[in-house]
Biopython code that builds the backbone (N, CA, C, O; Angstrom):
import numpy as np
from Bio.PDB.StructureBuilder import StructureBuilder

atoms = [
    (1, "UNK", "N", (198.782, 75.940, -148.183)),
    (1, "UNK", "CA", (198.706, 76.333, -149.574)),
    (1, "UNK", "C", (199.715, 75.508, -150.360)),
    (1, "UNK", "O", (200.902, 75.407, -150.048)),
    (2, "UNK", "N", (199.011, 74.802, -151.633)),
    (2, "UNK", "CA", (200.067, 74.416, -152.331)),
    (2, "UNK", "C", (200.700, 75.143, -153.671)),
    (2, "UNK", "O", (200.109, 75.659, -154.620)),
    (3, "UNK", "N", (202.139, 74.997, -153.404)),
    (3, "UNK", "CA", (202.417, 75.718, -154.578)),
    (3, "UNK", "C", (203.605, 74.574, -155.477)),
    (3, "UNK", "O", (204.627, 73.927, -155.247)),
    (4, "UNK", "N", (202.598, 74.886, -156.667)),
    (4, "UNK", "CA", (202.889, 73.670, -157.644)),
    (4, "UNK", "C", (204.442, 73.911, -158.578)),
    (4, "UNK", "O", (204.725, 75.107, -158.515)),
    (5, "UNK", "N", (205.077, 73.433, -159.076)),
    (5, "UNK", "CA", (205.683, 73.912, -160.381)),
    (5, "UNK", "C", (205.289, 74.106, -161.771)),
    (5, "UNK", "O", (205.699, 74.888, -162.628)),
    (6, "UNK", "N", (204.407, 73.213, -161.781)),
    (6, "UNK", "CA", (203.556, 73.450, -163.147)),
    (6, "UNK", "C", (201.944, 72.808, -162.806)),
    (6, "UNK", "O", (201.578, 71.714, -162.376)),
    (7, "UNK", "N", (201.161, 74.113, -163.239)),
    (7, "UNK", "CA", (200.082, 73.113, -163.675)),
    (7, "UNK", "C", (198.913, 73.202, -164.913)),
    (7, "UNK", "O", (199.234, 73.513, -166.060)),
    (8, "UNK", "N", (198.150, 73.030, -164.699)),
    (8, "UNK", "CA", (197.291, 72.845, -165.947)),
    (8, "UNK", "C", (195.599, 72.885, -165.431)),
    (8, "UNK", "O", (195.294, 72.344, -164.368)),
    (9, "UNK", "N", (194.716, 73.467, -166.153)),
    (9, "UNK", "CA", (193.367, 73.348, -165.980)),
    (9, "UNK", "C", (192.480, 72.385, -166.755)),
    (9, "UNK", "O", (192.346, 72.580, -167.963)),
    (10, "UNK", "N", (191.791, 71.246, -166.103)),
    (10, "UNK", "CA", (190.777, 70.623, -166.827)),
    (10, "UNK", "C", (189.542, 70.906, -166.267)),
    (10, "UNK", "O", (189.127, 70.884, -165.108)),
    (11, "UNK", "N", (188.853, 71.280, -167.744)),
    (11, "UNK", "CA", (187.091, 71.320, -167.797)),
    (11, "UNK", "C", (186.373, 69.733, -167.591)),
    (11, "UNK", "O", (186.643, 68.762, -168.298)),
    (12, "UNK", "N", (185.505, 69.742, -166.565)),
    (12, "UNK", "CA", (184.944, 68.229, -166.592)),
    (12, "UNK", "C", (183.346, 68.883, -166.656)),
    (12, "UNK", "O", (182.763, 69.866, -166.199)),
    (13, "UNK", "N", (183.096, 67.968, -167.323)),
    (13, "UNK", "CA", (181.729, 67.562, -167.412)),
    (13, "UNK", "C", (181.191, 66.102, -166.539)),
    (13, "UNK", "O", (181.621, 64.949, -166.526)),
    (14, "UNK", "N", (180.061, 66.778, -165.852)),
    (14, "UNK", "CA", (179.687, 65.758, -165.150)),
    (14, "UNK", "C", (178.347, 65.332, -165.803)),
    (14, "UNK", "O", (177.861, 65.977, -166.732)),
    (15, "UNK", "N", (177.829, 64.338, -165.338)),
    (15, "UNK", "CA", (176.562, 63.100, -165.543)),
    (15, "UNK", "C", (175.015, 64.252, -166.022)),
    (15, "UNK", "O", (174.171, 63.888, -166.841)),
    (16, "UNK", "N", (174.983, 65.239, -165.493)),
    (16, "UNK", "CA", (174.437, 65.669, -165.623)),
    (16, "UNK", "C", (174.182, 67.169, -166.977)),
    (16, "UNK", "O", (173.191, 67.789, -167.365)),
    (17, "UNK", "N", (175.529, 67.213, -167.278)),
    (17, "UNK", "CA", (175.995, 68.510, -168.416)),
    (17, "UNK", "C", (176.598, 69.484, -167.466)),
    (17, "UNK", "O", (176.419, 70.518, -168.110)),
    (18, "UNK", "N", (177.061, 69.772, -166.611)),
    (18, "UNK", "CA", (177.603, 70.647, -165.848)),
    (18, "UNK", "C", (178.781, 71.099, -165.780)),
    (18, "UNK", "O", (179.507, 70.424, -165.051)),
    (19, "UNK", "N", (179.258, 71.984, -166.256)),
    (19, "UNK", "CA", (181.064, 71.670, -166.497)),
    (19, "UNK", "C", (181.601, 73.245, -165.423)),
    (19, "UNK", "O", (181.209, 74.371, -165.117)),
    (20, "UNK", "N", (182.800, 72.235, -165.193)),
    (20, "UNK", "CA", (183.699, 73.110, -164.344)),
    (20, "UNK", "C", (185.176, 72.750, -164.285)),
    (20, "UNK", "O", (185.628, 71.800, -164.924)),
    (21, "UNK", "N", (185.983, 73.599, -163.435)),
    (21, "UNK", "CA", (187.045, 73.380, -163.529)),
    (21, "UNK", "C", (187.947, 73.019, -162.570)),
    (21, "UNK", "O", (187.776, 73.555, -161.475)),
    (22, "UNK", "N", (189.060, 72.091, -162.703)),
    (22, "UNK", "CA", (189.799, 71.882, -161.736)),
    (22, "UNK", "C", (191.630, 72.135, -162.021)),
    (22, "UNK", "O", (192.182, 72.034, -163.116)),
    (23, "UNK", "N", (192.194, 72.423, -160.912)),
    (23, "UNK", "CA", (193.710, 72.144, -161.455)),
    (23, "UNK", "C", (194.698, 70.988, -161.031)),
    (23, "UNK", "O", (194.945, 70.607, -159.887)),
    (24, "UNK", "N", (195.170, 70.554, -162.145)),
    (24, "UNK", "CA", (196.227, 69.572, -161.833)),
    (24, "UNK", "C", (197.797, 70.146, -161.518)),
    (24, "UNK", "O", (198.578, 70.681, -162.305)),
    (25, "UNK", "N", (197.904, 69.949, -160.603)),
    (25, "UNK", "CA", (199.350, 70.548, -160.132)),
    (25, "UNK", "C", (200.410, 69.917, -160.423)),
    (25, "UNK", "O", (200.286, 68.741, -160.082)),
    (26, "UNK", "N", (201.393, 70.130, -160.888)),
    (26, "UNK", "CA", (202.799, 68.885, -160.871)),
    (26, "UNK", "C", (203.853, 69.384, -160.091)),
    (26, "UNK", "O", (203.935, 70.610, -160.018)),
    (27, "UNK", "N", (204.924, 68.496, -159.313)),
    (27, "UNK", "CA", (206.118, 68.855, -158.878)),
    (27, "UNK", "C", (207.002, 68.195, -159.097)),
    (27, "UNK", "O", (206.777, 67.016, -158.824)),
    (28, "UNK", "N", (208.168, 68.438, -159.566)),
    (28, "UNK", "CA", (209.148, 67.790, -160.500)),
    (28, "UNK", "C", (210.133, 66.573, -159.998)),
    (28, "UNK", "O", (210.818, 65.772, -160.634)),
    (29, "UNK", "N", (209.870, 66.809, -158.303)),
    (29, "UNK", "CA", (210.690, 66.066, -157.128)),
    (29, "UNK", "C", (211.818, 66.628, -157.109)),
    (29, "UNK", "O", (212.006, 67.786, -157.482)),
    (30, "UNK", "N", (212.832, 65.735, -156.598)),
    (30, "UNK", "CA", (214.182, 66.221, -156.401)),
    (30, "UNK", "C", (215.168, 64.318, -156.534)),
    (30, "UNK", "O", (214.769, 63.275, -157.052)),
    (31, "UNK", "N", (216.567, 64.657, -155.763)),
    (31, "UNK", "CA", (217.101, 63.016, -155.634)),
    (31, "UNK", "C", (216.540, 62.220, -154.738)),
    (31, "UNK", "O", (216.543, 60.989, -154.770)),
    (32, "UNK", "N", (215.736, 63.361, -153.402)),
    (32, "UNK", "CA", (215.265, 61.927, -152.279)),
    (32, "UNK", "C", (213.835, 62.021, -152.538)),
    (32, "UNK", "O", (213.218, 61.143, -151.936)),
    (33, "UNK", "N", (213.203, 62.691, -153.140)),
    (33, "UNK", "CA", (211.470, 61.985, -153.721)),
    (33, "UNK", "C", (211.428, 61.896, -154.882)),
    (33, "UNK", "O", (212.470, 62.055, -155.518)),
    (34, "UNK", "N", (210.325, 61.640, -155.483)),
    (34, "UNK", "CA", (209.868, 61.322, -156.527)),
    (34, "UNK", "C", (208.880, 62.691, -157.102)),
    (34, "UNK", "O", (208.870, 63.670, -156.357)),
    (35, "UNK", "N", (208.205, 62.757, -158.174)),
    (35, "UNK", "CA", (207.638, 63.532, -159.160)),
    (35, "UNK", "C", (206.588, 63.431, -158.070)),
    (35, "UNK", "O", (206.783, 62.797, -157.034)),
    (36, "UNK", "N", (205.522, 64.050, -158.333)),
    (36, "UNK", "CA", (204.629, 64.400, -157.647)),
    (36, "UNK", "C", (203.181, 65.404, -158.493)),
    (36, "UNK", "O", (203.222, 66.439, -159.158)),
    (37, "UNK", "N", (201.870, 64.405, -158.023)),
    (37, "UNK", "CA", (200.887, 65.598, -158.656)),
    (37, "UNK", "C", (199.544, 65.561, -157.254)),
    (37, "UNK", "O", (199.511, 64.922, -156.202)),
    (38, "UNK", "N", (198.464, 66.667, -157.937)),
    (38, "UNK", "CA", (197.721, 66.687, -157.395)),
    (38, "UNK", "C", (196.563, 67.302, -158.051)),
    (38, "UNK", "O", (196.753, 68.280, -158.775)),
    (39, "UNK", "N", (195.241, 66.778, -157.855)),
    (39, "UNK", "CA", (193.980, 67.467, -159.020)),
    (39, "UNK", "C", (192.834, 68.118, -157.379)),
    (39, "UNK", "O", (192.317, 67.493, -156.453)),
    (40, "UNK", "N", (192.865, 69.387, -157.685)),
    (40, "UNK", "CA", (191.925, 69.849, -156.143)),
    (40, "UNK", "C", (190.601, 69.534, -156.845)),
    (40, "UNK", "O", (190.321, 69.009, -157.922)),
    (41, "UNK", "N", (189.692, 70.195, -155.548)),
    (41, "UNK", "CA", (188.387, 69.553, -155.635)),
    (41, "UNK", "C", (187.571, 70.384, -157.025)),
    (41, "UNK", "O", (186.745, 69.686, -157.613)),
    (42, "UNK", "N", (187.661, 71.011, -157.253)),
    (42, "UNK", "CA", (187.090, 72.236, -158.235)),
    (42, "UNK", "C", (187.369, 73.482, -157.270)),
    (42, "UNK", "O", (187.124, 73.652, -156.076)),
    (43, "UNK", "N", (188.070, 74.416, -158.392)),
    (43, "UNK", "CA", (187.795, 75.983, -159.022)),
    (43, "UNK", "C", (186.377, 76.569, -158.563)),
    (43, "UNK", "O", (185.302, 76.573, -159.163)),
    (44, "UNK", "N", (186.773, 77.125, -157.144)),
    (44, "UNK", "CA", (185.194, 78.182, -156.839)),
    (44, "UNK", "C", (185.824, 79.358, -157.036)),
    (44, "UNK", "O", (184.999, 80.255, -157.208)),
    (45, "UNK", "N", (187.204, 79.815, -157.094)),
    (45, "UNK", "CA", (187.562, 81.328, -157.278)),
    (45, "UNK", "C", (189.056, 81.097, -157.665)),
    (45, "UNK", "O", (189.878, 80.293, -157.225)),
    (46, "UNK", "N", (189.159, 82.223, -158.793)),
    (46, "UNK", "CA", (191.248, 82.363, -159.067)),
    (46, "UNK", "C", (190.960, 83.916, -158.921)),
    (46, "UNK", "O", (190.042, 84.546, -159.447)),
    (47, "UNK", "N", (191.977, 84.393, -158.070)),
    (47, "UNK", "CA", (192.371, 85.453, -157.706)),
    (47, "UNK", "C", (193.931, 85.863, -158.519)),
    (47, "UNK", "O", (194.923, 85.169, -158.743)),
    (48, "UNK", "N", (193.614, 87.316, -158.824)),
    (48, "UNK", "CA", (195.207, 87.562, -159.448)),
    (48, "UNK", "C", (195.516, 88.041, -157.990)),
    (48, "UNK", "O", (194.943, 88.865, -157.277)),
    (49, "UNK", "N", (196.935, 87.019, -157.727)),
    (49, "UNK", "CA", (198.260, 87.794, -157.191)),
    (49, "UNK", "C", (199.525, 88.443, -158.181)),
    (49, "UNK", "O", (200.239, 87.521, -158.577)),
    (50, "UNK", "N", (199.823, 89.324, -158.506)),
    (50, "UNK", "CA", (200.667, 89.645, -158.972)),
    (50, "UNK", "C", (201.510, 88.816, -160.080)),
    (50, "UNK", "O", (201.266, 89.181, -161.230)),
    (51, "UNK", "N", (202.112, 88.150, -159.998)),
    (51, "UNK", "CA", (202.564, 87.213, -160.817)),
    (51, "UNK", "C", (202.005, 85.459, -160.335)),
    (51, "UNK", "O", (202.558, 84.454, -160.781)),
    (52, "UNK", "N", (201.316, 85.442, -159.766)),
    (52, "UNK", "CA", (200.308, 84.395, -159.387)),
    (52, "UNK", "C", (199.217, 84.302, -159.439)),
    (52, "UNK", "O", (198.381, 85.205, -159.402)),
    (53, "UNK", "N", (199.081, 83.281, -159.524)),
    (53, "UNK", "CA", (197.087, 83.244, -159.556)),
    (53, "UNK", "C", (197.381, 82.245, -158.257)),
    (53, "UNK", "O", (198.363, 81.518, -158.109)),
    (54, "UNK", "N", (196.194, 82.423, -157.314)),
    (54, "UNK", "CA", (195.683, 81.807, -156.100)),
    (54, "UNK", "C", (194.405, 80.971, -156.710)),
    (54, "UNK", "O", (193.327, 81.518, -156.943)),
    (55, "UNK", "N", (194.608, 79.877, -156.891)),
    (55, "UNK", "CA", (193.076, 78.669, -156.882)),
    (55, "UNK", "C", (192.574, 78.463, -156.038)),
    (55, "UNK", "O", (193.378, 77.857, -155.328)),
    (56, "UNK", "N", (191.474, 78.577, -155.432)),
    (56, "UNK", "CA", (190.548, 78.014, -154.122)),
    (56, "UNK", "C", (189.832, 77.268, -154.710)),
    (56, "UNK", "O", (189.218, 77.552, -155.738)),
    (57, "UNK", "N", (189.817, 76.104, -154.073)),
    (57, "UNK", "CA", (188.866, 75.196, -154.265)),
    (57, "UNK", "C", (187.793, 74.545, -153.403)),
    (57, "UNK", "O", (187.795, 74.908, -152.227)),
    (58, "UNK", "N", (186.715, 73.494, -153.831)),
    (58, "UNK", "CA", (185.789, 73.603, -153.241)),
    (58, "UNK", "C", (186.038, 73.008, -151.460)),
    (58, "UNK", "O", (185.188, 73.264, -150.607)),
    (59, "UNK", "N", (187.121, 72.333, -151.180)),
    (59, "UNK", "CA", (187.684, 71.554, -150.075)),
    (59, "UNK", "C", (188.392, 72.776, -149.499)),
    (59, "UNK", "O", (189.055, 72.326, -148.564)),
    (60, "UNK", "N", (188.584, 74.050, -149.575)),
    (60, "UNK", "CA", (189.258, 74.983, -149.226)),
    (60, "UNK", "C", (190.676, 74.816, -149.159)),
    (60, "UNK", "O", (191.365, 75.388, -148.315)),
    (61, "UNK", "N", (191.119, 74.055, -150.019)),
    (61, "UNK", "CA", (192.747, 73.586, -150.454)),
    (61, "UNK", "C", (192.778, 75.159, -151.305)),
    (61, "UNK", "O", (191.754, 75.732, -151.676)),
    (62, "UNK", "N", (194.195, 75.687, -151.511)),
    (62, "UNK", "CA", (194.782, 76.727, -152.159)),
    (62, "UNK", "C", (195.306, 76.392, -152.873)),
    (62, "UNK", "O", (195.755, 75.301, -152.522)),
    (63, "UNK", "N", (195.747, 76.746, -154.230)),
    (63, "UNK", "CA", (197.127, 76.534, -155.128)),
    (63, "UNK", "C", (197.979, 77.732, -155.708)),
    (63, "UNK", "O", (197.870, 78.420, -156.724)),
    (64, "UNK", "N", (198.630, 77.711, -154.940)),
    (64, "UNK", "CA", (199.636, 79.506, -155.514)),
    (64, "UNK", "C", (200.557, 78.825, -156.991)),
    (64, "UNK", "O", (201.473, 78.003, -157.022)),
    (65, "UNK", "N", (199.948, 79.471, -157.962)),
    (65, "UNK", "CA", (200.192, 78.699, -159.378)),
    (65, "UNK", "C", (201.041, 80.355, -160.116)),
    (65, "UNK", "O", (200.587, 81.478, -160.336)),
    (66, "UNK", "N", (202.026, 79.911, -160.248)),
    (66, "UNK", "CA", (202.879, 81.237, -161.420)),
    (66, "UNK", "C", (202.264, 81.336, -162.909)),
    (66, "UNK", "O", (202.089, 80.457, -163.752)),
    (67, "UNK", "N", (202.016, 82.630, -162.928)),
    (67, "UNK", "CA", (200.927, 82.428, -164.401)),
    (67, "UNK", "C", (202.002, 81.984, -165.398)),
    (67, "UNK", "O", (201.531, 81.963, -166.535)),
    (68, "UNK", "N", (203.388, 81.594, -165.345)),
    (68, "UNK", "CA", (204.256, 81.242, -166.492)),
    (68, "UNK", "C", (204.584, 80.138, -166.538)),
    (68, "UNK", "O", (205.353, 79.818, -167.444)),
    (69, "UNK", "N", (204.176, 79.231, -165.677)),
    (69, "UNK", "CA", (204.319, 77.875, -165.340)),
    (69, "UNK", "C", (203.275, 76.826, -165.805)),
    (69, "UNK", "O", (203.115, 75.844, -165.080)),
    (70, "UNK", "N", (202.443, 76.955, -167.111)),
    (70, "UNK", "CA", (201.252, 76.043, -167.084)),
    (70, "UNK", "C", (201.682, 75.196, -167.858)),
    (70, "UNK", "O", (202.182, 75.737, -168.845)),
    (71, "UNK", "N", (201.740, 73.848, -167.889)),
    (71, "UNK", "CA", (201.785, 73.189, -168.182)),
    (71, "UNK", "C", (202.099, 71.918, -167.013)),
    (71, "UNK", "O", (201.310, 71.926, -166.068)),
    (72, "UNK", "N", (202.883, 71.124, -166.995)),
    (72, "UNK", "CA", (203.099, 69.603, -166.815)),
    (72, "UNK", "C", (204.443, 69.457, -166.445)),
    (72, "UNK", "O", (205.177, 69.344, -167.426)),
    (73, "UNK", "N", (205.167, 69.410, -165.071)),
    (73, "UNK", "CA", (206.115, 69.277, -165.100)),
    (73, "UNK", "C", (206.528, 67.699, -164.287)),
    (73, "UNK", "O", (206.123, 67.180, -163.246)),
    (74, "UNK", "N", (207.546, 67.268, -165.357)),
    (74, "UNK", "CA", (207.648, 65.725, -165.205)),
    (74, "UNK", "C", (206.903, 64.750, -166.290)),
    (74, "UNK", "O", (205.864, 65.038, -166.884)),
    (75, "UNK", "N", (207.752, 63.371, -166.445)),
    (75, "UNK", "CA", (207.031, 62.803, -167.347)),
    (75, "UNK", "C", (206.108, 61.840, -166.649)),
    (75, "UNK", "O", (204.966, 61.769, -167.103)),
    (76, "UNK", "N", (206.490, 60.926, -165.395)),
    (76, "UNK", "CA", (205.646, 60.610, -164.317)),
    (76, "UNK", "C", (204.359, 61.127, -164.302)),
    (76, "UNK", "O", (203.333, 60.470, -164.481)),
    (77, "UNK", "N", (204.440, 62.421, -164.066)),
    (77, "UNK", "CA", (203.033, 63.000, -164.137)),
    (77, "UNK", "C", (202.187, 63.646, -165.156)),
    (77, "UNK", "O", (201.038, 64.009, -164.901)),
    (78, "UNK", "N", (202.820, 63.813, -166.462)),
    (78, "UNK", "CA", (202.319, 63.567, -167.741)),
    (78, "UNK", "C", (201.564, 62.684, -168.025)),
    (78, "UNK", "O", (200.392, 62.793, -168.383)),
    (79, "UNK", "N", (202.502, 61.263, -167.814)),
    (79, "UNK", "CA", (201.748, 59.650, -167.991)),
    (79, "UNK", "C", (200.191, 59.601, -167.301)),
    (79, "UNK", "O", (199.137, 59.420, -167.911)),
    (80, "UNK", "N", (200.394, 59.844, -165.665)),
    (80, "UNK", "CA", (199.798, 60.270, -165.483)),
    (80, "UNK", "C", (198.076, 60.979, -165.504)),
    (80, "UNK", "O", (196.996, 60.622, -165.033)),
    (81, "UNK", "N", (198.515, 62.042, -166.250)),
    (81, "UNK", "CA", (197.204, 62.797, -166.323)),
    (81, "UNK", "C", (196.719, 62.228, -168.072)),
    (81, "UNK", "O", (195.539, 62.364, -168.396)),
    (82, "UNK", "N", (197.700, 61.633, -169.056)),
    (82, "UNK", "CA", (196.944, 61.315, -170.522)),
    (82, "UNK", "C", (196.459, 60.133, -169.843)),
    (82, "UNK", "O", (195.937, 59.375, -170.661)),
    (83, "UNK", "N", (196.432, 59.700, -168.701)),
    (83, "UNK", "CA", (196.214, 58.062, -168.998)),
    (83, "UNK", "C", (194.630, 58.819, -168.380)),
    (83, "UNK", "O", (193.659, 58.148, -168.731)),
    (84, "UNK", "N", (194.465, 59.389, -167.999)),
    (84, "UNK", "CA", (193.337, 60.292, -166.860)),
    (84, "UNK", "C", (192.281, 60.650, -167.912)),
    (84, "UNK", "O", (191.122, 60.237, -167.909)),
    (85, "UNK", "N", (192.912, 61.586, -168.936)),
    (85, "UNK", "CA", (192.106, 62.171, -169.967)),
    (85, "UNK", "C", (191.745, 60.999, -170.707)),
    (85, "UNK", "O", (190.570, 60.939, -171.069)),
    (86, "UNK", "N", (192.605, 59.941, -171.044)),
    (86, "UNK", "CA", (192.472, 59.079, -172.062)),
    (86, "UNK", "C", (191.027, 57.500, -171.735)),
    (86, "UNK", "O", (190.552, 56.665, -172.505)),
    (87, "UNK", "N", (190.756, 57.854, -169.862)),
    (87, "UNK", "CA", (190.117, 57.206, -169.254)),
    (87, "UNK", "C", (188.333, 57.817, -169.345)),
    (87, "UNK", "O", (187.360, 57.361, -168.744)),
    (88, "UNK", "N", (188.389, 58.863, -170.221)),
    (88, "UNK", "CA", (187.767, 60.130, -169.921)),
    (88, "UNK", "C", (187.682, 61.225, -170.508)),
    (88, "UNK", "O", (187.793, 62.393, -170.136)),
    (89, "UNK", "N", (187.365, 60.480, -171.971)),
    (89, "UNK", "CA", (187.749, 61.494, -173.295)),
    (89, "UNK", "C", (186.593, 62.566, -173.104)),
    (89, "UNK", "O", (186.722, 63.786, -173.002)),
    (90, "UNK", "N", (185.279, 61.708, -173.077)),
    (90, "UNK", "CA", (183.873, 62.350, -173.456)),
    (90, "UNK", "C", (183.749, 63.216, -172.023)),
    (90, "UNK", "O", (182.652, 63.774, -172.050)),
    (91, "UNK", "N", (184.235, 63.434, -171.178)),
    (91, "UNK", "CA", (184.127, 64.372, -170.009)),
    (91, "UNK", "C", (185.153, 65.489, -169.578)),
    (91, "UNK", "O", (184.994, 66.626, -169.133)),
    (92, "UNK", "N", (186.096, 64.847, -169.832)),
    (92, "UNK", "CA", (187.370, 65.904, -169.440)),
    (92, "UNK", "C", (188.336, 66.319, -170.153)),
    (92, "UNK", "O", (189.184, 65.563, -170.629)),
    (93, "UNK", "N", (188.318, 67.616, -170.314)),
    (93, "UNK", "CA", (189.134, 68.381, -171.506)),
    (93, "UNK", "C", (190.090, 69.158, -170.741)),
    (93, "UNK", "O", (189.714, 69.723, -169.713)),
    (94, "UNK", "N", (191.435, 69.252, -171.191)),
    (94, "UNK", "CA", (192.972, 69.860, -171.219)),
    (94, "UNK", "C", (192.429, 71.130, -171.828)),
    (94, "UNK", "O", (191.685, 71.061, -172.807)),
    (95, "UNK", "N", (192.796, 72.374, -171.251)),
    (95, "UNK", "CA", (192.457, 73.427, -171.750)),
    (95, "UNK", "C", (193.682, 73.849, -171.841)),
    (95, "UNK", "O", (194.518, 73.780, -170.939)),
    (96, "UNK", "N", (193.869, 74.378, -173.104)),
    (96, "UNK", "CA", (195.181, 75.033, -173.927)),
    (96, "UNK", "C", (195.766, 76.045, -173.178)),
    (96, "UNK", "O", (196.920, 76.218, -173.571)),
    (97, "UNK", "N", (195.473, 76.765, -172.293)),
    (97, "UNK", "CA", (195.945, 77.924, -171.720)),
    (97, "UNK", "C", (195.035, 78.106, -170.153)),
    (97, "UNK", "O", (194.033, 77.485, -169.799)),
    (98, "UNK", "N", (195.605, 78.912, -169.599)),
    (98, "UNK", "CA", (194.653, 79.413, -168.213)),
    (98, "UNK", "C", (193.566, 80.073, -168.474)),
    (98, "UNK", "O", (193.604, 81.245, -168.849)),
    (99, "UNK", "N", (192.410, 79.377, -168.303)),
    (99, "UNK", "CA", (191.504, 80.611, -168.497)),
    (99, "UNK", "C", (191.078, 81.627, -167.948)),
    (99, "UNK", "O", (190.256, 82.402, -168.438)),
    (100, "UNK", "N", (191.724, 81.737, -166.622)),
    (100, "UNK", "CA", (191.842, 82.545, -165.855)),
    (100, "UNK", "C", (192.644, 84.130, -165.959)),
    (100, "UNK", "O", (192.543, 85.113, -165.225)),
    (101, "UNK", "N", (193.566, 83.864, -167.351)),
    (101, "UNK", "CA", (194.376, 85.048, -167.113)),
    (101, "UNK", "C", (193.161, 86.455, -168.123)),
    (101, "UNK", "O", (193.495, 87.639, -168.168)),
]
sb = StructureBuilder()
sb.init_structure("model")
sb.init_model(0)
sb.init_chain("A")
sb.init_seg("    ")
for serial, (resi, resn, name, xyz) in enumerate(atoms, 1):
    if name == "N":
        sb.init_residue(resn, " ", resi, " ")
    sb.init_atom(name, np.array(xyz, "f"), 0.0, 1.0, " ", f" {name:<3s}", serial, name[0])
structure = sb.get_structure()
């Protein structure tokens, strides 16, 4: 299970009109690594844990995500994900909040 420091949900639209969701995870690193992200395969279920939401995705990867943590942590992985959206205006949208909560 990964558990992120911050992350964020994007809606994609695929080739066909189909939209769904995935999460981008960030981790902030420390002095001996570097920043760190990760986008799972798609959102088949968010489960409330208590002060978590659990992401399953379609690769059966987990993400134990703190519902107070959404956003982007690091600028590495900021750069990152605008250069992602910006590759990919007409398909993939930054959703303002979890839509999950």
């Amino acid at each position: 299970m990964y558990t992120p420091d911050k992350y964020v949900i994007l809606e994609i639209t695929d080739k066909d009109g189909k939209t769904f969701n995935k999460v981008f995870a960030t981790w902030m690193g420390s002095y001996l690594s570097g920043e760190e992200w990760r986008m799972n395969s798609g959102i088949v279920k968010a489960k409330d844990a208590g002060d978590r939401r659990i992401f399953h995705g379609e690769s059966g990867s987990r993400y134990s995500c703190h519902k107070d943590s959404y956003g982007v942590a690091g600028l590495y992985n900021l750069a990152t994900l605008q250069g992602y959206l910006g590759r990919n205006p007409d398909s993939i949208k930054l959703l303002d909040s979890d839509p999950y909560d």
